[in-house]
VEXDREN-2710 file (C-alpha; in Angstrom, 1 decimal):
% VEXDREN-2710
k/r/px/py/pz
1/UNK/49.4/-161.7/97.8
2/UNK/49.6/-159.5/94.7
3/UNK/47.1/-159.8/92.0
4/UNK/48.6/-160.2/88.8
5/UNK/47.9/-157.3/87.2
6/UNK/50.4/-155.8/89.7
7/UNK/52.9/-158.4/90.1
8/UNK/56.5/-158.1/87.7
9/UNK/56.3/-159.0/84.6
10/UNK/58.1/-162.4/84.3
11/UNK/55.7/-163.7/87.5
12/UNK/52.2/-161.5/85.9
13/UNK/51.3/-164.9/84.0
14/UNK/51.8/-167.3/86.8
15/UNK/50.1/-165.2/89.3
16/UNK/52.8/-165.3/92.5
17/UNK/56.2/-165.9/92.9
18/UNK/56.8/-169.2/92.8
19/UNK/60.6/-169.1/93.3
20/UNK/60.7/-170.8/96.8
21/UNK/57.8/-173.1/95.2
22/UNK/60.1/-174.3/92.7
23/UNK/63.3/-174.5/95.0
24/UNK/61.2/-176.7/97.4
25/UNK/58.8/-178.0/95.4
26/UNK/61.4/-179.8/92.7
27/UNK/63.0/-182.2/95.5
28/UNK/59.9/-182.8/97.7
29/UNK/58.0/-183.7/94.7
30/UNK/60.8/-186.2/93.6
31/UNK/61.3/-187.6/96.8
32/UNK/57.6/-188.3/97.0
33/UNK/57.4/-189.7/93.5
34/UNK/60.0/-192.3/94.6
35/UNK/58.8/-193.5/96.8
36/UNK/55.3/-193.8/95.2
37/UNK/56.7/-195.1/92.0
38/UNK/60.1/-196.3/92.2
39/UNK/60.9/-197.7/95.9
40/UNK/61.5/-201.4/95.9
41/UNK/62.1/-203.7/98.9
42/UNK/65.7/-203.8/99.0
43/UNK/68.8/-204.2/101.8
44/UNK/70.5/-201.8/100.5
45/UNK/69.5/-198.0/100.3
46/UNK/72.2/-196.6/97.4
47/UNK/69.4/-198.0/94.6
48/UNK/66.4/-195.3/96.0
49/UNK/69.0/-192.4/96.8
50/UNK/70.2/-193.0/92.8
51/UNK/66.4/-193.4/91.8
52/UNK/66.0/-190.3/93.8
53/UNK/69.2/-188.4/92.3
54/UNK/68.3/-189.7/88.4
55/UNK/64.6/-188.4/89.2
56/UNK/65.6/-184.8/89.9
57/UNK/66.3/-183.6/86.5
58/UNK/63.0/-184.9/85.3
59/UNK/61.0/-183.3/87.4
60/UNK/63.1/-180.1/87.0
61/UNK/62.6/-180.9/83.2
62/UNK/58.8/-181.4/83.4
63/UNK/58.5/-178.4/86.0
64/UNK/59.8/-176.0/83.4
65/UNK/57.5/-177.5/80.5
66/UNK/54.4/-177.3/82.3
67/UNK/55.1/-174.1/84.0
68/UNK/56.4/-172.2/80.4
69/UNK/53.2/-173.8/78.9
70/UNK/50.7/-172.7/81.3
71/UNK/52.6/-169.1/81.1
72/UNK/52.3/-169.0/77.3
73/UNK/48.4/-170.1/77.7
74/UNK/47.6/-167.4/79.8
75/UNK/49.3/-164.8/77.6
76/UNK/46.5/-166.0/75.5
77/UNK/43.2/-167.0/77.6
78/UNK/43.9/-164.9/80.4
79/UNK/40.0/-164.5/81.8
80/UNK/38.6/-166.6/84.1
81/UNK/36.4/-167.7/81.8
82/UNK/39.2/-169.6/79.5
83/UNK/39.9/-170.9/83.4
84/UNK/38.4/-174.7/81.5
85/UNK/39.7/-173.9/77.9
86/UNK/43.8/-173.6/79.5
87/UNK/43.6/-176.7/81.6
88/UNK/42.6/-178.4/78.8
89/UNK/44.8/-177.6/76.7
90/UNK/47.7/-178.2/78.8
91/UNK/46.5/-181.6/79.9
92/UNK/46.4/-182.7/76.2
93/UNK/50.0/-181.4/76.4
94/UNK/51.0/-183.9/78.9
95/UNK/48.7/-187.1/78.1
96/UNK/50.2/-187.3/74.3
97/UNK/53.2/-185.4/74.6
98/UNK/54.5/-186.0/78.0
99/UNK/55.7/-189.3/78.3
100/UNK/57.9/-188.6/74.6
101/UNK/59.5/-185.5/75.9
102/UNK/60.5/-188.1/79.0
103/UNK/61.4/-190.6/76.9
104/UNK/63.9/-188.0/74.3
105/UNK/65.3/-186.9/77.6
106/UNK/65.6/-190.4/79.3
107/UNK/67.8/-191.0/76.0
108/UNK/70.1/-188.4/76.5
109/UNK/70.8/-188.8/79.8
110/UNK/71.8/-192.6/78.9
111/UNK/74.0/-191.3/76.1
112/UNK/75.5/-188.8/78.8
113/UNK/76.0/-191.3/81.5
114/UNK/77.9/-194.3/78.6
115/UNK/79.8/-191.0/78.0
116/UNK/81.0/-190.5/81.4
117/UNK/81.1/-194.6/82.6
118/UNK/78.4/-194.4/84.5
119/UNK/75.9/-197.5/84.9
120/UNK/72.4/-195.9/85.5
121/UNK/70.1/-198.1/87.6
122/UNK/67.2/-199.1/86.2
123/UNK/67.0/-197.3/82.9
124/UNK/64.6/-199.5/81.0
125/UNK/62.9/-201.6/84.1
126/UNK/59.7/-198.7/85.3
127/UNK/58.8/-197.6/81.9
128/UNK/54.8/-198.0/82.6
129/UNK/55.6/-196.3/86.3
130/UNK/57.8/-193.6/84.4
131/UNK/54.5/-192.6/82.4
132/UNK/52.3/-192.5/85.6
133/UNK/54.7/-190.7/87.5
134/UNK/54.9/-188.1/84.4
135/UNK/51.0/-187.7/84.6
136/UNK/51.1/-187.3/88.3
137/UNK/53.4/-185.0/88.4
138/UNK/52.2/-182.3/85.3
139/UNK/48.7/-182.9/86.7
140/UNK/49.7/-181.7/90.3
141/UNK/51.6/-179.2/89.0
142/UNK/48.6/-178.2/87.0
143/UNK/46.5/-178.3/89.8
144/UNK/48.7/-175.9/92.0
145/UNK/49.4/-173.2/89.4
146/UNK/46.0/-173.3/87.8
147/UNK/44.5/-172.9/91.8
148/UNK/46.7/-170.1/92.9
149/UNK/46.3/-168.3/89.6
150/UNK/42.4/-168.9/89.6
151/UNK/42.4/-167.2/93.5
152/UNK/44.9/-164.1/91.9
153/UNK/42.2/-163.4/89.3
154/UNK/39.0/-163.9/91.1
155/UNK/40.5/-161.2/93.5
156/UNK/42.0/-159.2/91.2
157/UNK/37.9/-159.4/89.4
158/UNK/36.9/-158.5/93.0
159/UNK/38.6/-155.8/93.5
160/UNK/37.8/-154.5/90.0
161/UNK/34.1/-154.5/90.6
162/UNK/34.7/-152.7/93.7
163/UNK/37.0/-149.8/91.8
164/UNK/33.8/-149.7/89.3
165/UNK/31.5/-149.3/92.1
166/UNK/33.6/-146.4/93.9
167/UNK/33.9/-144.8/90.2
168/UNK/30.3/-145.6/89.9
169/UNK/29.5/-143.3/93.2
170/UNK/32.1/-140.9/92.6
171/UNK/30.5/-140.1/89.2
172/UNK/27.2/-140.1/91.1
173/UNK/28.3/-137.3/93.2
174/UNK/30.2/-135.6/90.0
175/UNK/27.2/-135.8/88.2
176/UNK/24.8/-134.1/91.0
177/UNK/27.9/-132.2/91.7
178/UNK/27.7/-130.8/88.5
179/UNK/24.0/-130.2/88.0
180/UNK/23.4/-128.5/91.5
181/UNK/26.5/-126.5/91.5
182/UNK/26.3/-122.6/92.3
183/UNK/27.7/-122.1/88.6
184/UNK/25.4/-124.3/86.8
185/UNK/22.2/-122.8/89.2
186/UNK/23.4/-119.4/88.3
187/UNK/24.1/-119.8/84.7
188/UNK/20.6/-121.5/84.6
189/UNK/18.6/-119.0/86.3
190/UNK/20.3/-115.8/84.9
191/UNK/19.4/-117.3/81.5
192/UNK/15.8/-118.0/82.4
193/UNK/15.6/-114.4/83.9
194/UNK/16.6/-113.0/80.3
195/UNK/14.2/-115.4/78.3
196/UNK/11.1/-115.2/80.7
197/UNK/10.9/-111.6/79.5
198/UNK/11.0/-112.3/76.1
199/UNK/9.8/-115.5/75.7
200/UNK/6.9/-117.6/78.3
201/UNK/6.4/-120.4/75.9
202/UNK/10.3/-120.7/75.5
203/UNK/10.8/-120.1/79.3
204/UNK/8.6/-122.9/80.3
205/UNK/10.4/-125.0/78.1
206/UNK/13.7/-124.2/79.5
207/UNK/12.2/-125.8/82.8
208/UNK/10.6/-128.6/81.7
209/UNK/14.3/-129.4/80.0
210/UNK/15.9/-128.2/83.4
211/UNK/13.8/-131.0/85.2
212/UNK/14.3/-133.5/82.8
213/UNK/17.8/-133.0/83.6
214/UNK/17.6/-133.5/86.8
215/UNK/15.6/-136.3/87.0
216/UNK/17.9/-138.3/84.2
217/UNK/20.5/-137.8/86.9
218/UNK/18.4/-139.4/90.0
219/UNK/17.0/-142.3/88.3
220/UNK/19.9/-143.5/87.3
221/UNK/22.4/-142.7/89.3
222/UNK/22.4/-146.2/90.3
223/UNK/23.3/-147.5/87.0
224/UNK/26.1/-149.0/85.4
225/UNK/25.5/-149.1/81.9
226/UNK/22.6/-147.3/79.7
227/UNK/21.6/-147.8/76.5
228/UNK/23.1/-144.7/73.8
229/UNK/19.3/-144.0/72.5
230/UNK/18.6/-142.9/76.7
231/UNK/21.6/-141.0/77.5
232/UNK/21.3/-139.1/73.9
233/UNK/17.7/-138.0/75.1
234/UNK/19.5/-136.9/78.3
235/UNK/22.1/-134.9/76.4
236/UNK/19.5/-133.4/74.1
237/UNK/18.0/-131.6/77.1
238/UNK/21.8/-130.8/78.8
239/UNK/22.2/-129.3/75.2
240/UNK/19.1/-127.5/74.7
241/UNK/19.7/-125.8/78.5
242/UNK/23.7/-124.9/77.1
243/UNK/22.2/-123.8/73.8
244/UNK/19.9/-121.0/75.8
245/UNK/22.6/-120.0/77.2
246/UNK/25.7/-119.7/74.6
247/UNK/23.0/-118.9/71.9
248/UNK/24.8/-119.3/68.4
249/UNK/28.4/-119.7/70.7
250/UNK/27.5/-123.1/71.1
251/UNK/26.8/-125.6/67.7
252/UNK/26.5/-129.2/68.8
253/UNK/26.0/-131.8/65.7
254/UNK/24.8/-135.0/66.8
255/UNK/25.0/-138.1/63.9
256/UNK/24.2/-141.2/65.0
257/UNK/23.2/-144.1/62.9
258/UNK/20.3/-145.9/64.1
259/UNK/21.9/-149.2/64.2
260/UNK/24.1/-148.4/67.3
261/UNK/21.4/-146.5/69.2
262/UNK/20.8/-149.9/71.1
263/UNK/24.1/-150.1/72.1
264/UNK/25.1/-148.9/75.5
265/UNK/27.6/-147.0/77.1
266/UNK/28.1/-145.6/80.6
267/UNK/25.4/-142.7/82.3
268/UNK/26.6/-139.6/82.2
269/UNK/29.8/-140.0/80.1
270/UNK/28.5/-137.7/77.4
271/UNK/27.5/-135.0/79.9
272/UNK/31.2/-134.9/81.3
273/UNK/32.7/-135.2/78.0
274/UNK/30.2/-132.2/77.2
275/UNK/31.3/-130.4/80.6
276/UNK/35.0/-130.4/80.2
277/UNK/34.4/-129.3/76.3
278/UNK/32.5/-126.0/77.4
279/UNK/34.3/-125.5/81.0
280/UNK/38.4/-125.7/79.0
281/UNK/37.3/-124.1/75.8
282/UNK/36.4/-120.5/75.1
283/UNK/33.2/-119.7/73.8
284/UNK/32.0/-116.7/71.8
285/UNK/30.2/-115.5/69.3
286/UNK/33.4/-114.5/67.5
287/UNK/34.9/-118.0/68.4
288/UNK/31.7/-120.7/68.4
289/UNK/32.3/-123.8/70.0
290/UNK/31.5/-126.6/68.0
291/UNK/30.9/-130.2/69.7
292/UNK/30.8/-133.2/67.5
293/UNK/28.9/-136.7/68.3
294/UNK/29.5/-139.3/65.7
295/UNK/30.5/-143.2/65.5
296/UNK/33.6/-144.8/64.1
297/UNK/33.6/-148.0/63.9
298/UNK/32.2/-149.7/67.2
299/UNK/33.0/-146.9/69.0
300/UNK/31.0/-143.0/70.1
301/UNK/33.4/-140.5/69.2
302/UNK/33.2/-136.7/71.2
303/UNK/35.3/-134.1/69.6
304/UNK/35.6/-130.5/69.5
305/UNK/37.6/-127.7/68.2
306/UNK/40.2/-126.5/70.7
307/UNK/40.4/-123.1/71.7
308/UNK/41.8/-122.7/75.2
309/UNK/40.8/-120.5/78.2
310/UNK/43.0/-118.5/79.5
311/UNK/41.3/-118.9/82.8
312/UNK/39.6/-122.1/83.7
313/UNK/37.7/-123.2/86.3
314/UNK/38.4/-125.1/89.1
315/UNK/38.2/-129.1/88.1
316/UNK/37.9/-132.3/90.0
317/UNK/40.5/-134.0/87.4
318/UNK/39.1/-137.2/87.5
319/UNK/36.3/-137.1/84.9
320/UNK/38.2/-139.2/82.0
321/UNK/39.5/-141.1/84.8
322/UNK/36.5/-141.9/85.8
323/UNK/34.8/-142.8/82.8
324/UNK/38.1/-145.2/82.1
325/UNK/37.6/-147.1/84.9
326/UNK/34.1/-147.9/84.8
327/UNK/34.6/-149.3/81.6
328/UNK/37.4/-151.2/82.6
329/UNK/34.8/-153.1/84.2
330/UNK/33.1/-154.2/81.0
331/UNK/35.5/-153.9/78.6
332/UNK/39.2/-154.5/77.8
333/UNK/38.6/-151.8/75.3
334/UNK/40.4/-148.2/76.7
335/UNK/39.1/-145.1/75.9
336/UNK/41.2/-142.8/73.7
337/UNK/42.2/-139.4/74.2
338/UNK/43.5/-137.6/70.8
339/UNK/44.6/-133.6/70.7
340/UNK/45.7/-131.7/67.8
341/UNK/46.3/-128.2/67.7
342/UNK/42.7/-128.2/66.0
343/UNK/40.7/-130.2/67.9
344/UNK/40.4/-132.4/70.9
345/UNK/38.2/-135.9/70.9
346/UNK/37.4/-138.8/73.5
347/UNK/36.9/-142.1/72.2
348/UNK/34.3/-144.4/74.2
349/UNK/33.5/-147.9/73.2
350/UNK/30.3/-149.0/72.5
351/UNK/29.0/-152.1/74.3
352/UNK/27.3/-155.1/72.5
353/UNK/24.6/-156.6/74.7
354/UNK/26.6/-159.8/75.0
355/UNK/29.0/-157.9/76.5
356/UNK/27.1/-157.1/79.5
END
């Protein structure tokens, strides 16, 4: 069965296609109704098969309400977690509305048949079994759709958390990937080489930021989530390591209010975002790089001026990706991706706690 998400539009809301459902459903659920509500002990059988007959454009009727209703309700409370709050709501629907929607139809169909001659059986003689019957057959209808559409969520949810946990892996590997790399070891080393000769103090340094690095990525390279005040002392010793090396090429301004720095966001998204800035962009004394951390609204934005390589490096291509889907796992918020001819920024959101 398709999950939702992935099913056509006009069937996403009821979560499967429910054509045959309908097609059988309509005159089984009639039938049964029948003879639940409406069979009598008679000689003759022409009275049920005309009960029977008259019945099928009510539960067609009622079919189409509760389905349309339950479809607009979703639109609206589509988590599981409004699974309570949609049921509800559609059952006030049918106890208070129900049986008046039967009855304005019920009318019609009396006008239609003095229109055509026609005597209908029984119009006025099972009003109290007419309601019942109504009840019994929105609430089973409820039941159904509300079941299979729970099961097409919770495994749509499912496989969700299991997309975030092989994004979650995959960016543990990117992240060691991109720390242990020959590129990264070499641009590391070469650059303590030139400072241990000019500088111990500032060498020793360079290491002790080096292995802070490093170890930011092996504790938590388990986690999902982070708060911004931990991954910012992460970045500041990714930075100072970049710095060493790009010397003034390289101006990174970092403005966060204190406010959001107990807000969280997922590990190593800055150090990507940071990555892909320095590994696309050309970077020179004569042409700086300039990286930009600052929040807009209630969300950490990463922007920097664009100057293309020529040449770049090979690339995994899945970093945003990657970053995207992990939060698709917390958030209905997206990431957003904006270039000018100026400048190029990356839009994360910033989670609440309540949101965890």
């Amino acid at each position: 069965m398709l999950t939702a998400s992935k099913l056509p539009e006009r069937w996403k809301y009821v979560g499967f296609n429910d054509t045959w459902l309908i097609l059988l459903g309509i005159p089984i659920l009639t039938l049964f109704l029948t003879l639940l509500f409406f069979s009598e002990p008679e000689t003759s059988h022409l009275p049920f098969v005309v009960r029977f007959v008259g019945g099928l454009p009510f539960t067609t009727f009622y079919w189409i309400i509760t389905r349309s209703i339950m479809k607009w309700l979703r639109k609206r409370y589509e988590d599981l977690s409004s699974t309570m709050k949609r049921i509800g709501l559609v059952a006030v629907f049918v106890l208070f509305i129900g049986p008046w929607l039967g009855e304005f139809l019920n009318l019609l169909m009396s006008i239609l048949a003095d229109f055509i001659g026609y005597q209908r059986v029984g119009i006025h003689s099972f009003r109290l079994k007419k309601i019942f019957s109504v009840y019994f057959a929105c609430f089973l209808m409820i039941a159904i759709y509300e079941a299979v559409y729970f099961y097409t969520k919770l495994k749509e949810s499912i496989e969700a958390r299991e997309e975030a946990k092989q994004a979650q892996i995959r960016s543990e590997l990117e992240g060691l990937r991109s720390q242990v790399n020959p590129h990264f070891l070499f641009n590391s080393m070469n650059t303590l080489m030139n400072i241990v000769v000019e500088d111990q103090n500032l060498a020793v340094n360079f290491l002790r930021k080096l292995s802070k690095v490093y170890r930011y990525v092996l504790e938590n390279r388990e986690e999902q989530i982070i708060p911004l005040q931990k991954e910012l002392k992460f970045i500041e010793a990714y930075v100072f390591l970049q710095k060493e090396r790009f010397r003034r090429s390289l101006e990174v301004d970092i403005n966060i209010p204190e406010t959001f720095l107990n807000r969280h966001i997922i590990p190593l998204s800055l150090q990507i975002l940071f990555e892909n800035a320095i590994k696309h962009n050309a970077v020179s004394q004569k042409r700086p790089l300039r990286i930009e951390v600052f929040v807009e609204g209630d969300n950490l934005v990463v922007r920097n001026n664009l100057q293309r390589k020529e040449q770049v490096m090979d690339s995994t291509k899945f970093g945003l990706e990657n970053i995207e889907t992990r939060y698709r796992f917390f958030t209905q918020r997206s990431i957003n991706i904006k270039k000018t001819n100026d400048h190029f920024s990356v839009t994360i959101p910033l989670l609440m706690n309540d949101q965890l």
